[in-house]
NUDOMAR-977407 format. One record per residue: residue in three letters; x, y, z of N, C-alpha, C in turn; chain. Coordinates in steps of 0.1 Angstrom, whole numbers, plus 5000, padded with zeros to 4 digits. Example, Ala and Ser with C-alpha at 12.3 -4.5 7.8 and 13.67 -1.06 7.14 Angstrom:
<"Ala",<5132,4943,5078>,<5123,4955,5078>,<5132,4967,5078>,"A">
<"Ser",<5128,4978,5071>,<5137,4989,5071>,<5129,5000,5079>,"A">
END
This chain:
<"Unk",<4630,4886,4824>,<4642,4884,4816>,<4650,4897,4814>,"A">
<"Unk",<4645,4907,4811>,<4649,4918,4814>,<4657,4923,4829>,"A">
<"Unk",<4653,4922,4832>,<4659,4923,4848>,<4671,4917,4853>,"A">
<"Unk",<4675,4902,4842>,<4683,4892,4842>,<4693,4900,4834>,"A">
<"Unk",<4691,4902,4824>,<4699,4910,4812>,<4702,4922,4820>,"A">
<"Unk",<4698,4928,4822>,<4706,4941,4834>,<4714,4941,4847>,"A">
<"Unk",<4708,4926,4852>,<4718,4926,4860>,<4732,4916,4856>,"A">
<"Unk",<4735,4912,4851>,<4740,4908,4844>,<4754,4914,4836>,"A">
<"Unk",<4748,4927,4832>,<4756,4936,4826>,<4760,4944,4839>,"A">
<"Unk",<4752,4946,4848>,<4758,4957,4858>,<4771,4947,4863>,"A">
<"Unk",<4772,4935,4867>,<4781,4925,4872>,<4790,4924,4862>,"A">
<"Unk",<4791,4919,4849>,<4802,4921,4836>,<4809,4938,4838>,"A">
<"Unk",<4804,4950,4840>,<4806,4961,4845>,<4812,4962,4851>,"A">
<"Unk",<4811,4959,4867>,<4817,4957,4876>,<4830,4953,4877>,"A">
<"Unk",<4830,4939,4873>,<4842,4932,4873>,<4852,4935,4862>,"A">
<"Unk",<4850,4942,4851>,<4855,4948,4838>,<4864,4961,4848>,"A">
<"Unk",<4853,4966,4855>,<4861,4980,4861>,<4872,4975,4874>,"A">
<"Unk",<4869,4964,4876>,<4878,4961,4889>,<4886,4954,4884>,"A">
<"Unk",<4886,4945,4875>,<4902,4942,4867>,<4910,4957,4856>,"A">
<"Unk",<4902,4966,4856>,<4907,4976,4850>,<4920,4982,4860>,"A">
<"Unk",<4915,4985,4871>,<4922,4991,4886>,<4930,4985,4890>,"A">
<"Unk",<4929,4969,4885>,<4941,4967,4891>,<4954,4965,4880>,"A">
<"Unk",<4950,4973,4863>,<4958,4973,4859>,<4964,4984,4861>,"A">
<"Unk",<4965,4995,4865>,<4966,5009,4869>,<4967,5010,4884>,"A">
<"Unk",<4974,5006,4890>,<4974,5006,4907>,<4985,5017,4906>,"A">
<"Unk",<4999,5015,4902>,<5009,5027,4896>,<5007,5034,4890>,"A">
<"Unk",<5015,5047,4888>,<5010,5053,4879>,<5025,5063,4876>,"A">
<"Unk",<5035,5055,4866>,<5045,5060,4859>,<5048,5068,4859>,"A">
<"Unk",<5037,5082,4851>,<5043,5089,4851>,<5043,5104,4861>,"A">
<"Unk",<5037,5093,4874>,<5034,5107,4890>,<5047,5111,4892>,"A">
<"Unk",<5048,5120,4898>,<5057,5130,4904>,<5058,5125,4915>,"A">
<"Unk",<5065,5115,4920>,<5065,5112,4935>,<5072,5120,4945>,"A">
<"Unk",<5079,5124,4944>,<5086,5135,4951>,<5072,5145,4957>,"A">
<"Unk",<5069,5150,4943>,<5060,5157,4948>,<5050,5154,4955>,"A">
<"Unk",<5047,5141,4952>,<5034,5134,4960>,<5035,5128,4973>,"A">
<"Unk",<5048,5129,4977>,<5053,5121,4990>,<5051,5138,5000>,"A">
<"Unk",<5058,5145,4996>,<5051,5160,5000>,<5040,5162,5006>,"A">
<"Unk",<5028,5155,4997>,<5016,5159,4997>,<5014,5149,5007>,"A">
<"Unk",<5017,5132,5010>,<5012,5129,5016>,<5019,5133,5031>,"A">
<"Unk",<5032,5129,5033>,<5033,5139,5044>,<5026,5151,5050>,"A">
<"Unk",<5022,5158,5046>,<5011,5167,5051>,<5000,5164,5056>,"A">
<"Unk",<4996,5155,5044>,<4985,5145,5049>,<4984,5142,5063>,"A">
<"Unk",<4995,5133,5060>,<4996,5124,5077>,<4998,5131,5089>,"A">
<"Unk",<5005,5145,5085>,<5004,5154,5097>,<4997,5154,5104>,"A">
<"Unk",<4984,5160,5093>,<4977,5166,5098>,<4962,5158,5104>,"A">
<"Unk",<4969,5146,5102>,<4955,5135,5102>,<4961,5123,5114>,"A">
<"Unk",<4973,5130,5118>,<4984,5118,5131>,<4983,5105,5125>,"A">
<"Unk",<4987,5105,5109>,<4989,5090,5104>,<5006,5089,5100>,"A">
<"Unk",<5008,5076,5098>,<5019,5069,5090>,<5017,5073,5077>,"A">
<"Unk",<5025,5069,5068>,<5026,5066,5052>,<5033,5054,5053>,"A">
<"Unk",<5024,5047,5045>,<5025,5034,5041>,<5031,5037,5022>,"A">
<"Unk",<5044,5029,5023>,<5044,5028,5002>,<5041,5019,4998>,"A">
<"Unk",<5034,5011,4989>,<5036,5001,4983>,<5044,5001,4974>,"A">
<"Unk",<5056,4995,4966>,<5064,4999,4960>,<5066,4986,4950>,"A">
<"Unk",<5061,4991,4937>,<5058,4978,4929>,<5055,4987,4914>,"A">
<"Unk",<5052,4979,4906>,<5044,4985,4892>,<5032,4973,4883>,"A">
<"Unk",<5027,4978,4879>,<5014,4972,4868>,<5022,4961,4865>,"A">
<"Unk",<5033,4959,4863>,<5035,4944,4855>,<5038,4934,4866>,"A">
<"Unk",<5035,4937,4882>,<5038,4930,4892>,<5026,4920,4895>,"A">
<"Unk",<5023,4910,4894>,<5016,4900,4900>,<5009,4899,4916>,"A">
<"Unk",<5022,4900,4924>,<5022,4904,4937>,<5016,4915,4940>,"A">
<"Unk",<5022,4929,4936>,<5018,4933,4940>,<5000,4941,4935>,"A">
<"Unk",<4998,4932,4929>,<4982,4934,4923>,<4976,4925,4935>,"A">
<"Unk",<4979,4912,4939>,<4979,4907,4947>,<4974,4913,4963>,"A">
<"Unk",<4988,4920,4969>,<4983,4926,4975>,<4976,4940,4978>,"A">
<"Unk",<4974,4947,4968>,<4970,4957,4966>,<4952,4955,4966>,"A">
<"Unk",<4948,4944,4960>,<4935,4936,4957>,<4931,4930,4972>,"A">
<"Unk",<4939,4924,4981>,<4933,4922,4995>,<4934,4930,5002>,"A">
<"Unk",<4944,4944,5003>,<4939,4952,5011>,<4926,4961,5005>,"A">
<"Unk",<4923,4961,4989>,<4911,4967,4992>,<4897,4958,4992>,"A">
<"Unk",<4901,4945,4994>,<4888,4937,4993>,<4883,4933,5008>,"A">
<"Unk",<4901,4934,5020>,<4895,4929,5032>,<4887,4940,5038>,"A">
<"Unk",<4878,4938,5046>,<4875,4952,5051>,<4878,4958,5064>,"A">
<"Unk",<4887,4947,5071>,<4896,4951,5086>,<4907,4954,5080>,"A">
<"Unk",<4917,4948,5071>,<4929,4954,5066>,<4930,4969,5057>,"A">
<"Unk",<4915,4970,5052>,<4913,4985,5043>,<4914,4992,5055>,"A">
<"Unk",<4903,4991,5066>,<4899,5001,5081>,<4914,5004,5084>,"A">
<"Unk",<4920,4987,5088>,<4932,4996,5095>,<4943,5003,5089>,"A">
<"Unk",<4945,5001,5076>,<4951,5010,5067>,<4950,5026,5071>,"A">
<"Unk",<4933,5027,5062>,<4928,5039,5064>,<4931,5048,5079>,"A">
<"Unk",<4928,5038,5090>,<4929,5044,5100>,<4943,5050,5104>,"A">
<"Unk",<4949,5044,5100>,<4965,5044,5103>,<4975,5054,5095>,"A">
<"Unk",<4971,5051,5082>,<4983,5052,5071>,<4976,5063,5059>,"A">
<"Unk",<4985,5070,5055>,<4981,5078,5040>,<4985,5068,5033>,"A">
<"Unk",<4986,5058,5024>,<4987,5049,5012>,<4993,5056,5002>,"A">
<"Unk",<5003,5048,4991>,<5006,5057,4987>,<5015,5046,4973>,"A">
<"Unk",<5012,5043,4962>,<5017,5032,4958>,<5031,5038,4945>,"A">
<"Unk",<5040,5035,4950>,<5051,5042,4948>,<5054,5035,4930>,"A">
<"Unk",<5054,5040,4920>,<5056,5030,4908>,<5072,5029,4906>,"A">
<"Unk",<5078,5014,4903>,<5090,5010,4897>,<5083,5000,4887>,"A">
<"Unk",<5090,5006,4873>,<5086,4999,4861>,<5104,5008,4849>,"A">
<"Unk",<5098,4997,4843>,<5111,5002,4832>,<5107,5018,4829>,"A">
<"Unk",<5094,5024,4825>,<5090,5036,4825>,<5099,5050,4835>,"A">
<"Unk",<5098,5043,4843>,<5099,5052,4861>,<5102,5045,4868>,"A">
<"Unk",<5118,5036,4873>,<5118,5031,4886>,<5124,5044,4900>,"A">
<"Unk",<5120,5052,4898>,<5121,5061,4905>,<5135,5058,4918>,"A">
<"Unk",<5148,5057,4912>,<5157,5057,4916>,<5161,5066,4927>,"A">
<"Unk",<5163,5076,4928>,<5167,5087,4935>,<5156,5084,4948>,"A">
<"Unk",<5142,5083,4945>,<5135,5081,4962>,<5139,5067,4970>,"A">
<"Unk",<5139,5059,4959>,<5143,5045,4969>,<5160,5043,4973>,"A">
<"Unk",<5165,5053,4969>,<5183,5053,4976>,<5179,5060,4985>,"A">
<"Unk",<5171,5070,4989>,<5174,5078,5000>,<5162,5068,5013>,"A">
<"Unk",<5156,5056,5004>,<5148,5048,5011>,<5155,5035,5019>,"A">
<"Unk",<5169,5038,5013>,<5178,5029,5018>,<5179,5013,5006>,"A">
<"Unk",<5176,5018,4996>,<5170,5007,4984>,<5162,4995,4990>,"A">
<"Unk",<5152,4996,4992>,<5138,4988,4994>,<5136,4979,4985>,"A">
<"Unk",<5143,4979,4972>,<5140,4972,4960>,<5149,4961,4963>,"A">
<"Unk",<5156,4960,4973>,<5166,4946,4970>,<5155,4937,4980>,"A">
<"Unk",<5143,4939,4981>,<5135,4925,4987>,<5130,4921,4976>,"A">
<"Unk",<5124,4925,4963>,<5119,4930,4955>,<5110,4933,4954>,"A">
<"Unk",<5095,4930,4948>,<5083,4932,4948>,<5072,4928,4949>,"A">
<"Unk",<5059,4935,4958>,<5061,4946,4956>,<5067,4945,4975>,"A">
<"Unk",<5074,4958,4976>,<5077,4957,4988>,<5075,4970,4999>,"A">
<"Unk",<5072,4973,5009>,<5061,4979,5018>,<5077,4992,5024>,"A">
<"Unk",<5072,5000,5024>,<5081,5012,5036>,<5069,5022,5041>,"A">
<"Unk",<5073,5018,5056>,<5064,5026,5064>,<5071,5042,5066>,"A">
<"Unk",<5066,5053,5064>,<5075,5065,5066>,<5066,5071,5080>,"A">
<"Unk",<5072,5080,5086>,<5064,5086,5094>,<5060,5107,5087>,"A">
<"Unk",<5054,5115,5096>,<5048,5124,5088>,<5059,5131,5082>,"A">
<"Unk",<5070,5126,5089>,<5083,5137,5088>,<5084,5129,5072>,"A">
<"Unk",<5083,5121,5067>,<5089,5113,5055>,<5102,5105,5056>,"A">
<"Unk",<5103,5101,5075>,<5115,5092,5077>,<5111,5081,5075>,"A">
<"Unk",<5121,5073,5071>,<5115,5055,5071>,<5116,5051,5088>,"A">
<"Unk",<5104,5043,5086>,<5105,5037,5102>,<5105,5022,5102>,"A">
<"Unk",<5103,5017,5092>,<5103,4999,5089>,<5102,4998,5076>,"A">
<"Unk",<5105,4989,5071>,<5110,4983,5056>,<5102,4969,5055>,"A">
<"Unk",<5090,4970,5047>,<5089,4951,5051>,<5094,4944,5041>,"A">
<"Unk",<5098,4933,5034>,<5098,4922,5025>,<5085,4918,5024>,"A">
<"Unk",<5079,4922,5018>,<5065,4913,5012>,<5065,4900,5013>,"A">
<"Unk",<5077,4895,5011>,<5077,4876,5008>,<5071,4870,5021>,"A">
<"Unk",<5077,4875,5030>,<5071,4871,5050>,<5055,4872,5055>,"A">
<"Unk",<5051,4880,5044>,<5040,4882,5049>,<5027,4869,5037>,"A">
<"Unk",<5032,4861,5030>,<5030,4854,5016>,<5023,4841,5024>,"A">
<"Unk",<5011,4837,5023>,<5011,4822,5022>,<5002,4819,5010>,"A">
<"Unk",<5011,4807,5004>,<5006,4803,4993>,<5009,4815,4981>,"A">
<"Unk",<4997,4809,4975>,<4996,4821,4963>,<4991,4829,4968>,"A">
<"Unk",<4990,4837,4982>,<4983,4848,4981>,<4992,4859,4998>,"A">
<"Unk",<4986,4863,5004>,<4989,4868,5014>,<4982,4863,5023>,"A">
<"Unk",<4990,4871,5039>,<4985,4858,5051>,<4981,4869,5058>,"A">
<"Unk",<4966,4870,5056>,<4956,4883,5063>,<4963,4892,5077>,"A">
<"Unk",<4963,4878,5083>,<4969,4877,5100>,<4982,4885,5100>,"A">
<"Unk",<4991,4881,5092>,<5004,4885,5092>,<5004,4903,5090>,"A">
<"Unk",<4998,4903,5073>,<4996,4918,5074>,<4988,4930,5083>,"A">
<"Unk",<4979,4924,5093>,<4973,4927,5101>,<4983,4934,5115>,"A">
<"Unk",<4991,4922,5118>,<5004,4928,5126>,<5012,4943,5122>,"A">
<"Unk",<5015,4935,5114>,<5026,4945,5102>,<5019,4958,5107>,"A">
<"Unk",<5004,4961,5099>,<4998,4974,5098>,<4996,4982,5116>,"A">
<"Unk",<4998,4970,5128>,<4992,4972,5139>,<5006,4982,5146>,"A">
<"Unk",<5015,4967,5145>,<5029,4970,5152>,<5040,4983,5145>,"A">
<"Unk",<5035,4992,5137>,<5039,5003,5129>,<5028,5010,5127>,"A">
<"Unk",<5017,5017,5134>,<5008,5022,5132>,<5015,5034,5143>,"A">
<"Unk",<5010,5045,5143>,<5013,5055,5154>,<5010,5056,5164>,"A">
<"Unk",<4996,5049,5167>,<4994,5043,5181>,<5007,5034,5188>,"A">
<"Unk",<5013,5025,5181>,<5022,5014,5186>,<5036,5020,5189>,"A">
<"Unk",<5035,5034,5185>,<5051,5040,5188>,<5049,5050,5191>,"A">
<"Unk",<5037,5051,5200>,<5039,5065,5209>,<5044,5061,5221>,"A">
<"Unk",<5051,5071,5225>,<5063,5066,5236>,<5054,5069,5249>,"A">
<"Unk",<5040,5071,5254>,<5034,5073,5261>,<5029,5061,5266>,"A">
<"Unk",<5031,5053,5258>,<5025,5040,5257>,<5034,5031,5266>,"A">
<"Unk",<5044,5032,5267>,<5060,5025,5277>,<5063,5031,5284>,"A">
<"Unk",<5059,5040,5290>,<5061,5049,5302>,<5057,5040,5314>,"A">
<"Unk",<5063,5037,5324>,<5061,5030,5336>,<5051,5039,5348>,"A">
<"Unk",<5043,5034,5351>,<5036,5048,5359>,<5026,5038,5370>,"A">
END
């Protein structure tokens, strides 16, 4: 019975801390500028993308998808493998105006919605979240593409060379 009662609480635990994270996926009051910095180096130095998510805590969606890429475990890998992540907050707090104008305003798909940058911090694709939606949730498959066909592998020009 004991053993029941502990596990029990380790699982109420669990799940307490995983609805916690996903109230906190943004985070208002980051310095993005400075953190876009940071991940560009990142990616440099590791021959990845930056991926944004660009959304905030009161977003549905984008808890949504924030919660299947870290629950799938091919969509986390090819993330990881690919991309520095990087979840950009827009909320009445901080909608961080000044990065998404020079992002080309990303926000007119609304939320949450995806910009691929490369290490330089250029955008290289813009997605609309809504395309990638079946039902109430997201369409594995679709995001799978997305993450494949914008990954750095997929646009090295070595790769279309005729030989």
């Amino acid at each position: 019975m004991k053993a029941l009662i502990v596990a029990t609480f380790l699982l109420l635990s669990a799940s307490v801390l995983k609805a916690q994270d996903l109230e906190h996926i943004y985070d208002p009051k980051a310095d993005a500028d400075a953190d876009l910095v940071k991940a560009e180096k990142q990616a440099a130095a590791e021959n990845k993308h930056i991926l944004l998510q660009i959304g905030g805590n009161w977003c549905i969606w984008c808890k949504r998808f924030y919660k299947l890429m870290q629950d799938d475990t091919t969509l986390h890998a090819l993330a990881d493998k690919n991309y520095i992540v990087y979840h950009l907050n827009y909320s009445k707090e901080n909608r961080n105006l000044p990065i998404l104008q020079r992002l080309g305003y990303p926000q007119r798909f609304g939320f949450p919605v995806l910009v691929i940058l490369n290490a330089k911090g250029e955008r290289l694709h813009t997605q609309n979240s809504a395309l990638l939606e079946s039902a109430d949730t997201y369409d594995k498959q679709k995001i799978e593409e997305m993450l494949k066909d914008w990954s750095p592998g997929a646009l090295n020009p070595a790769h279309y060379v005729n030989q």
